[in-house]
TIKOL-375272 format. One record per residue (C-alpha): residue number from 0; x, y, z. Coordinates in pm, 1 decimal, always signed. Layout:
{num NUM, xx X, yy Y, zz Z}
...
This chain:
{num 0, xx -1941.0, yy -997.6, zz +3714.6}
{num 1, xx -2019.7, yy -1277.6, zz +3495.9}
{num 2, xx -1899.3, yy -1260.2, zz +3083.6}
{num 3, xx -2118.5, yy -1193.8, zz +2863.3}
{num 4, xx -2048.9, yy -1552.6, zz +2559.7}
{num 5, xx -1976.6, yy -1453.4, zz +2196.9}
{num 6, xx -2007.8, yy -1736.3, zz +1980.0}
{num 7, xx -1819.7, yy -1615.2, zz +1631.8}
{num 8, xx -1836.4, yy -1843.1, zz +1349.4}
{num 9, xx -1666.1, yy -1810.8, zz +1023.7}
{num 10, xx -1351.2, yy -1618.7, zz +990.2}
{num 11, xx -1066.6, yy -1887.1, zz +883.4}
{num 12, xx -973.5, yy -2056.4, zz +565.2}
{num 13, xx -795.1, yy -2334.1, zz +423.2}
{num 14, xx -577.0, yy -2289.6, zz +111.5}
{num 15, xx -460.5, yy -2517.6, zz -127.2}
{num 16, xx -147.6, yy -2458.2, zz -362.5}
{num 17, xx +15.9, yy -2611.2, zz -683.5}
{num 18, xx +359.7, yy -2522.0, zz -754.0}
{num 19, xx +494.8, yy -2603.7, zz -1077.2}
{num 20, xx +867.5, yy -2630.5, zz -1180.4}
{num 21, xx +853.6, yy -2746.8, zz -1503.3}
{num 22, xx +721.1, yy -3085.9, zz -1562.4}
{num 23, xx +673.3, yy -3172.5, zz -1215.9}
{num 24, xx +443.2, yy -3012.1, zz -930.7}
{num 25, xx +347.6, yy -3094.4, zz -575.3}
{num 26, xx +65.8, yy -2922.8, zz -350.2}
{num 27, xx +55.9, yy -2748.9, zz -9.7}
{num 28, xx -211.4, yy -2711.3, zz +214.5}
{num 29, xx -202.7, yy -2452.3, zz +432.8}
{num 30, xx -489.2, yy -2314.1, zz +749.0}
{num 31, xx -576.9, yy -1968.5, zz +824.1}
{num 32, xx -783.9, yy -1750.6, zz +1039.6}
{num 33, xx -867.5, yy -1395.9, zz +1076.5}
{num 34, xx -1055.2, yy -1367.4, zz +1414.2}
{num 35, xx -770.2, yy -1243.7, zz +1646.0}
{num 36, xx -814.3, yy -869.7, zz +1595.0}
{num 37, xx -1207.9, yy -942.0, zz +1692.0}
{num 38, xx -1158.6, yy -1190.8, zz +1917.6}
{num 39, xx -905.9, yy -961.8, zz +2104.7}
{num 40, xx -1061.3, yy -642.1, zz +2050.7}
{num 41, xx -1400.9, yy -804.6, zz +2264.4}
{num 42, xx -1201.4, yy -979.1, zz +2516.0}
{num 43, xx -1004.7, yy -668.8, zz +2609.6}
{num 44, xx -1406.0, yy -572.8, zz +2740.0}
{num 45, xx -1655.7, yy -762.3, zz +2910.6}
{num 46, xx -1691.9, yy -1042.4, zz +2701.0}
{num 47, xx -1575.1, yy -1441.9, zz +2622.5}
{num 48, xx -1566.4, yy -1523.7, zz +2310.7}
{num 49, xx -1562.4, yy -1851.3, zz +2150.1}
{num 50, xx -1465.5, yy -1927.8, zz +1858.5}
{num 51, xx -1584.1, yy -2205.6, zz +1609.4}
{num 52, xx -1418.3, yy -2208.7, zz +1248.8}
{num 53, xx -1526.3, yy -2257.8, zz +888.4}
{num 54, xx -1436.5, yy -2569.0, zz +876.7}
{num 55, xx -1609.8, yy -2687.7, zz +1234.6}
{num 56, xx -1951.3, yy -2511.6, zz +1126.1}
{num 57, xx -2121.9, yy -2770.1, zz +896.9}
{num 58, xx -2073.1, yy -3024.1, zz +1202.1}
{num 59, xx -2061.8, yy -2826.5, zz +1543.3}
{num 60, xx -2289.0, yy -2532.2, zz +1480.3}
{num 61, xx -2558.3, yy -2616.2, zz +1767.4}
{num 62, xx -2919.9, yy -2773.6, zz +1648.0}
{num 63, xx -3009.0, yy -2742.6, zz +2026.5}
{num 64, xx -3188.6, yy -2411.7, zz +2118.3}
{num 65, xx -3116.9, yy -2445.0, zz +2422.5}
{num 66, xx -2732.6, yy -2448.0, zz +2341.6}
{num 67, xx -2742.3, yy -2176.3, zz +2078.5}
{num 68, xx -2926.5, yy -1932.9, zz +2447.1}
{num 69, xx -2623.0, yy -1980.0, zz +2596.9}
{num 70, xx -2469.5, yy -1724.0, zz +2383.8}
{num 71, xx -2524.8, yy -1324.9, zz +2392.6}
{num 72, xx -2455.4, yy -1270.7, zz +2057.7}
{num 73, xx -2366.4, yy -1466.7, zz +1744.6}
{num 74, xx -2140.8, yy -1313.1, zz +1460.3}
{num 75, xx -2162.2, yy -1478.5, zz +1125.0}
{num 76, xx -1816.8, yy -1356.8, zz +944.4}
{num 77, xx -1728.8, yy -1440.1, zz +595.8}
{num 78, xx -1913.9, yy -1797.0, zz +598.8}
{num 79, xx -2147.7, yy -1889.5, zz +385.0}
{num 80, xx -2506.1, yy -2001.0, zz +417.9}
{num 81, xx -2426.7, yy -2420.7, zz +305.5}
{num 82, xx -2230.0, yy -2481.3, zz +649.4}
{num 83, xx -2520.0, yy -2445.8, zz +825.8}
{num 84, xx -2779.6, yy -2613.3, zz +606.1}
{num 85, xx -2623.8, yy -2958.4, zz +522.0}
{num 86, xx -2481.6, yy -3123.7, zz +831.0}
{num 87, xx -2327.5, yy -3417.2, zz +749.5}
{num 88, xx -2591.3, yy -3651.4, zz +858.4}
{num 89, xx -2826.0, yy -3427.0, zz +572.6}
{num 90, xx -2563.2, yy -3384.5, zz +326.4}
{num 91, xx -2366.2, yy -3741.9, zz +393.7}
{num 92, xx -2647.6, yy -3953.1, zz +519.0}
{num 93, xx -2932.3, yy -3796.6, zz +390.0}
{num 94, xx -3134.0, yy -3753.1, zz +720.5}
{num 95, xx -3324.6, yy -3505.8, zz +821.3}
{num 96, xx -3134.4, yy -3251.4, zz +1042.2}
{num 97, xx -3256.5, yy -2908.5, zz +1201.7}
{num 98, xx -3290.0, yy -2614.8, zz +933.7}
{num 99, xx -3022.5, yy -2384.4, zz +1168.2}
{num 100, xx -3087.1, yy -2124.8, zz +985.6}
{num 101, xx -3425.7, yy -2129.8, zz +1104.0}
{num 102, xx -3284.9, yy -2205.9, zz +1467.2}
{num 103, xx -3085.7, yy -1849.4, zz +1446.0}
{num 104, xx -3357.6, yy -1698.0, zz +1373.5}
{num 105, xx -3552.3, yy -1816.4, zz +1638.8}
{num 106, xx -3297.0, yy -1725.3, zz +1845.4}
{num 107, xx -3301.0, yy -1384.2, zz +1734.6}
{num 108, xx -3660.4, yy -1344.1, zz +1797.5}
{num 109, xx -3655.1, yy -1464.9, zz +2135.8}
{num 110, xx -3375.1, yy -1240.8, zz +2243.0}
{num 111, xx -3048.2, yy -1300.4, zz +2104.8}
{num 112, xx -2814.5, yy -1035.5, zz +1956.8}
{num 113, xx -2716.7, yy -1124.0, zz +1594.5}
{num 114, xx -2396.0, yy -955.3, zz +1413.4}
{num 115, xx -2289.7, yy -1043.3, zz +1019.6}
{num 116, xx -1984.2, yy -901.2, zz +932.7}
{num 117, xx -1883.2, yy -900.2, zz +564.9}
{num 118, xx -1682.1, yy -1046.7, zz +343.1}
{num 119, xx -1646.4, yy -1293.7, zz +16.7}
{num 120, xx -1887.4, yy -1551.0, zz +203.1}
{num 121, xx -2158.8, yy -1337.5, zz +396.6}
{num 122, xx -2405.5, yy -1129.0, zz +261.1}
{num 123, xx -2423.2, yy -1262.1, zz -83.5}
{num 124, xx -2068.9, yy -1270.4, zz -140.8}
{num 125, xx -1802.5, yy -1364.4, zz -455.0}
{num 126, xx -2014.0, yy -1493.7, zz -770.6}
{num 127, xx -2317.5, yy -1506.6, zz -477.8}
{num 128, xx -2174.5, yy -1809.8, zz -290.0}
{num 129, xx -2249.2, yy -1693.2, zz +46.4}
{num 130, xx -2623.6, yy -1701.6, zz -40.3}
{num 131, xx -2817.3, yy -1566.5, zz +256.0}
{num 132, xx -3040.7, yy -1394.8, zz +29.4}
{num 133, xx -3395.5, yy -1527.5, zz +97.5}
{num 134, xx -3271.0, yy -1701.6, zz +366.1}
{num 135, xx -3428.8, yy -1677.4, zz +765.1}
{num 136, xx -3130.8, yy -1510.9, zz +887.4}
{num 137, xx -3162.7, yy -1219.6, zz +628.0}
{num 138, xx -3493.7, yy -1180.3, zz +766.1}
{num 139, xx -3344.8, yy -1090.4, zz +1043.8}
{num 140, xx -3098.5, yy -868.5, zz +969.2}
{num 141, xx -3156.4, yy -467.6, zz +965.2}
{num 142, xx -3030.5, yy -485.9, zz +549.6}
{num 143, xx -3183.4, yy -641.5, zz +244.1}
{num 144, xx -2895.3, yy -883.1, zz +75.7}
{num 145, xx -2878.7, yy -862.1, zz -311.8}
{num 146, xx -2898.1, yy -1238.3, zz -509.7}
{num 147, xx -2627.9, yy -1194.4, zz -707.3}
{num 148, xx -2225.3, yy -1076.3, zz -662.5}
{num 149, xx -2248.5, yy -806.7, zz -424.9}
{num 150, xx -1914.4, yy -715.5, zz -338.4}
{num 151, xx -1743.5, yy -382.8, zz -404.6}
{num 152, xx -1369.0, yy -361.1, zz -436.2}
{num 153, xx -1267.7, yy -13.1, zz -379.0}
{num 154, xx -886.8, yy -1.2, zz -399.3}
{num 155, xx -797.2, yy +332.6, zz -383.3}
{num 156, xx -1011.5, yy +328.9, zz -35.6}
{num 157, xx -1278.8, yy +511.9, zz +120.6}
{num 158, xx -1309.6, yy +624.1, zz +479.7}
{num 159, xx -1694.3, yy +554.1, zz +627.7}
{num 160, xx -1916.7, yy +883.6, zz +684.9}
{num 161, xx -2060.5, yy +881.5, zz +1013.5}
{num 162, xx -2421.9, yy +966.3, zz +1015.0}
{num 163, xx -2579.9, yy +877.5, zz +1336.8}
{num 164, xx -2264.8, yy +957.4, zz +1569.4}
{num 165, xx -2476.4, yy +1005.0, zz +1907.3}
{num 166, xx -2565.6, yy +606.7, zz +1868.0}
{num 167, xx -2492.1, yy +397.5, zz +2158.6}
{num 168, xx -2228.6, yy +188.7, zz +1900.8}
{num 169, xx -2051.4, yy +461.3, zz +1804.0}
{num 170, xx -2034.9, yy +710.7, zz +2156.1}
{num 171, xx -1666.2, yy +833.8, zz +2177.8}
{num 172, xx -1541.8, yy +738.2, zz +1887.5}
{num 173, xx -1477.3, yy +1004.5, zz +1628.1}
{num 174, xx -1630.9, yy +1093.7, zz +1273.5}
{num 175, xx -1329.2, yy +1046.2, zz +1122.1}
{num 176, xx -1288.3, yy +703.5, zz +1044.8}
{num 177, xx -944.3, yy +511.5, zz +900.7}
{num 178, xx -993.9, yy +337.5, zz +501.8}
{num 179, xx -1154.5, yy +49.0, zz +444.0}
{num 180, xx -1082.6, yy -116.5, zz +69.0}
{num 181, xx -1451.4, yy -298.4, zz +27.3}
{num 182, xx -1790.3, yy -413.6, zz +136.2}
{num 183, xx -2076.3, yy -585.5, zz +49.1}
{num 184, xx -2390.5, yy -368.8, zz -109.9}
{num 185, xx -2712.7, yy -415.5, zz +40.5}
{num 186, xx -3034.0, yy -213.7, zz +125.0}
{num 187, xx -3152.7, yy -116.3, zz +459.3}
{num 188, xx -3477.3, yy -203.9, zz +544.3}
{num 189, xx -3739.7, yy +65.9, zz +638.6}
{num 190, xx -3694.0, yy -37.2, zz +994.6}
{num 191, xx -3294.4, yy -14.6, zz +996.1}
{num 192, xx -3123.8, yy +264.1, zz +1093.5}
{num 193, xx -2744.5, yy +313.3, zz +926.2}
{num 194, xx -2485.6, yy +442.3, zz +1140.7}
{num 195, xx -2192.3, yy +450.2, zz +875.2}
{num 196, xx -2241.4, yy +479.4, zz +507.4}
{num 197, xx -2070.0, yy +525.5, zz +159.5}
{num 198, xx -2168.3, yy +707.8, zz -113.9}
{num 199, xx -2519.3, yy +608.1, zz +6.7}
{num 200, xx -2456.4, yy +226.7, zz +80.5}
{num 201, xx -2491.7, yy +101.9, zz +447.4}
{num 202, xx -2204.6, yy +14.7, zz +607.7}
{num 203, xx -2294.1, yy -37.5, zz +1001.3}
{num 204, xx -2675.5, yy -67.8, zz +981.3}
{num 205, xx -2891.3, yy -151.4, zz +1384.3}
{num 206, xx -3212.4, yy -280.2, zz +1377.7}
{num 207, xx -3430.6, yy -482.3, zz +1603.7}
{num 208, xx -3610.7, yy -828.2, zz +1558.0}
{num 209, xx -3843.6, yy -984.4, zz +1785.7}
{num 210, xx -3702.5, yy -903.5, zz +2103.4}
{num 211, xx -3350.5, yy -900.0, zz +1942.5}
{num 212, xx -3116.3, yy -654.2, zz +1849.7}
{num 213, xx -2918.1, yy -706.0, zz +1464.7}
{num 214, xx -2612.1, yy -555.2, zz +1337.8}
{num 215, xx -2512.6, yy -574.4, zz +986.8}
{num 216, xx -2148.2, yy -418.3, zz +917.6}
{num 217, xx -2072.9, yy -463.1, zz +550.5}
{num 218, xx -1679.0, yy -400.6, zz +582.2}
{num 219, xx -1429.3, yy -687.1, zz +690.5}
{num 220, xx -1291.1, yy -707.1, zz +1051.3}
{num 221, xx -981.5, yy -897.6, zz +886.9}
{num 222, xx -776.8, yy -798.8, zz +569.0}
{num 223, xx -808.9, yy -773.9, zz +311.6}
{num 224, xx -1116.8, yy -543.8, zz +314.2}
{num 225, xx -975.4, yy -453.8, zz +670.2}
{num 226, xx -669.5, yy -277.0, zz +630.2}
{num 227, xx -407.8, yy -245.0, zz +946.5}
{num 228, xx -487.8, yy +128.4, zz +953.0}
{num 229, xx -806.2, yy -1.6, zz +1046.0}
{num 230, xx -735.8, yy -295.1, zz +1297.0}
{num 231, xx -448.8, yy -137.2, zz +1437.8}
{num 232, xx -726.8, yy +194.3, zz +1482.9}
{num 233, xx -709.5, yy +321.6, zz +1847.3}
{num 234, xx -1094.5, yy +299.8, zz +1876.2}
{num 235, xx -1125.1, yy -25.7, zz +1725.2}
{num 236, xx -1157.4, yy -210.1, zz +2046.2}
{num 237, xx -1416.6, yy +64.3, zz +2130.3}
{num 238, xx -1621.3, yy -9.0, zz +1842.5}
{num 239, xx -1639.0, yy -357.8, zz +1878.1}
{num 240, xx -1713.7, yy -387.0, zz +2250.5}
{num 241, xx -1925.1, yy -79.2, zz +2204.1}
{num 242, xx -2151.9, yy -331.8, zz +1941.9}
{num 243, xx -2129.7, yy -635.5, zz +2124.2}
{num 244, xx -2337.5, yy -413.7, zz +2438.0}
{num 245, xx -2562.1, yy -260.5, zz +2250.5}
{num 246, xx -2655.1, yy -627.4, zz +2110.3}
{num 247, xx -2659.7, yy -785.0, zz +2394.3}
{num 248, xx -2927.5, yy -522.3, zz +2567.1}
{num 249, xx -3255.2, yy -681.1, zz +2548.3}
């Protein structure tokens, strides 16, 4: 049976440190990337996912459509809306260049599944950097995204509450759920439906959009929202394969 293609973008980070010893200092650079609990967790199913990092997006995200169909599902995690919008021959060159936020959306429409995951660059994200509020792909997605900071640390934890257990996503796995330390606030949309909440905020919302299926999970699927208790979960892999087939059913 062939794969089903993933394409997740986001998830990795470069850092940059200055250590100072008195009067002198020097820098380190270092590269890092949180996709191997997803990128395992869907390849232990049916799926092959590929992988194209932060730093990759603003010149290899496809401006084909035709490329962009070969995947079942994108999943947008912790990147921010500017990667896709100025390509370097629009943001260097100053040529026009395909709006791909526009192109994701299209895709969504004709068919494709389409997954954000949260963090301090999706949804609106730290100081509202991420900004995908007004954006094409937020009119895809089952959530409304605030325009300002919409992150909320919670340190002490919370564990998810399970309120539509018999969907698809979430068959077999049970209601109680490990802690998660964070998420981005949104609203749902009339025509979402929200699978896990908090306190009343979505955390896994469904919707549909065009003749595509959208998934917006607020939490992390790296740490720090994303504790080990919850990546080292024994349904974890469930979950995730679990939400790449129901987004991937047309």
């Amino acid at each position: 049976m062939k794969r089903k293609r993933i394409l997740v973008v986001g998830e990795s980070w470069t850092s940059v440190e200055t250590h100072c010893k008195g009067f002198d200092y020097f820098m380190t650079v270092s590269h890092n990337e949180g996709i191997k609990w997803l990128k395992a967790a869907l390849e232990n199913g049916e799926f092959l996912v590929e992988h194209l990092p932060s730093q990759a997006v603003a010149a290899d995200f496809p401006t084909d459509p035709a490329i962009l169909k070969e995947y079942d599902v994108i999943m947008l995690s912790d990147i921010g809306s500017n990667s896709f919008l100025l390509h370097p021959d629009t943001y260097v060159r100053s040529r026009r260049t395909t709006n791909r936020l526009k192109l994701i959306q299209q895709y969504v429409k004709e068919g494709g599944g389409l997954c954000m995951i949260g963090g301090y660059m999706t949804f609106q994200g730290i100081d509202g950097r991420g900004r995908w509020h007004g954006t094409p792909v937020e009119a895809c997605l089952p959530v409304e995204i605030h325009f300002c900071d919409d992150r909320v640390e919670v340190p002490e934890g919370y564990e998810p509450q399970v309120v539509q257990g018999e969907h698809p996503i979430l068959k077999g796995i049970p209601d109680q759920w490990p802690f998660l330390l964070g998420y981005n606030r949104v609203r749902t949309k009339p025509e979402g439906l929200n699978l896990l909440e908090h306190e009343g905020d979505p955390i896994l919302t469904v919707g549909t959009y065009g003749l595509g299926k959208t998934m917006a999970f607020t939490s992390d699927c790296a740490p720090h929202w994303a504790p080990y208790e919850f990546l080292e979960w024994k349904y974890f892999d469930q979950f995730w394969q679990q939400a790449a087939q129901w987004l991937t059913g047309r």
